[in-house]
C-alpha positions in Angstrom: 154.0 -10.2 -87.5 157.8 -11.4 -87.0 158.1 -14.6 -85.0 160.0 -13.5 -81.6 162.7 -15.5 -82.2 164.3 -13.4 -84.8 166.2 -11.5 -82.3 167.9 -8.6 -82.9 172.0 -8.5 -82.4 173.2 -5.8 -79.7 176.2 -4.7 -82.0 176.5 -3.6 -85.5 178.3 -6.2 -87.7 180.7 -5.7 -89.6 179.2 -7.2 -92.8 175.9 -5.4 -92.4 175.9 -2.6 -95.2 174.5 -0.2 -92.2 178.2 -0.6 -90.5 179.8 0.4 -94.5 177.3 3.2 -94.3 178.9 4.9 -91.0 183.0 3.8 -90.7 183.6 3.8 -94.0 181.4 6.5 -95.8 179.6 4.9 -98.6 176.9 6.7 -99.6 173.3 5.7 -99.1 172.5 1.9 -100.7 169.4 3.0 -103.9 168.1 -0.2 -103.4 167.5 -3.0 -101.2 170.5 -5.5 -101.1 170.5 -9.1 -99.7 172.6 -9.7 -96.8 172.5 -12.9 -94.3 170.2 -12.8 -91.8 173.6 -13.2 -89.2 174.4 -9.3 -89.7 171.5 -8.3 -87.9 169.8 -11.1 -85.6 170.8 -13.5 -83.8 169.2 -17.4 -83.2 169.6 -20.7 -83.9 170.4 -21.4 -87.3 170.3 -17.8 -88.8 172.6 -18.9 -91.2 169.6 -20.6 -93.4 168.0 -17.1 -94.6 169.0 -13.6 -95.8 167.0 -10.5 -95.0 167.0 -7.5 -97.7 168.6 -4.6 -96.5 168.6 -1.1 -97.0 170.7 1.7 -95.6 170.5 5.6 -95.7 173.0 8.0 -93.5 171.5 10.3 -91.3 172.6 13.6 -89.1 174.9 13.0 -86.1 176.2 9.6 -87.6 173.6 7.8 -87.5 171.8 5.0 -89.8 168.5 4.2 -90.9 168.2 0.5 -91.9 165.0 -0.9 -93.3 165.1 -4.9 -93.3 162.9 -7.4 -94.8 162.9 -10.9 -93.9 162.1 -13.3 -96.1 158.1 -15.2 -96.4 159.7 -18.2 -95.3 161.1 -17.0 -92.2 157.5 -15.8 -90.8 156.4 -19.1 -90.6 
């Protein structure tokens, strides 16, 4: 179970690979990439951990994202 305090962003940041993914085109990511844990949540010192992510375009501009956070941030 996620602890509730990893709490999602309400935008899309720019250094997510999600936002690459729909403004600039890039094809689907073939594998999970690490990215920090800022792109996507937000709370107090998110800057400690990096989540995997992976990124595949669908219809109608949209994104699917599949993130993994790391062992140490379930605890």
């Amino acid at each position: 179970m996620v602890p509730t305090w990893w709490f999602p962003r309400d935008d899309l940041d720019a250094q997510s690979f999600a936002f690459e993914i729909l403004h600039n085109s890039v094809k689907e990511d073939r594998f999970p990439r690490k990215n920090g844990a800022g792109a996507w949540f937000e709370f107090r010192n998110v800057d400690r951990y990096e989540v995997q992510e992976q990124s595949f375009p669908l219809p109608n501009e949209e994104v699917l994202t599949i993130i993994t956070i790391p062992e140490e941030g379930l605890g």
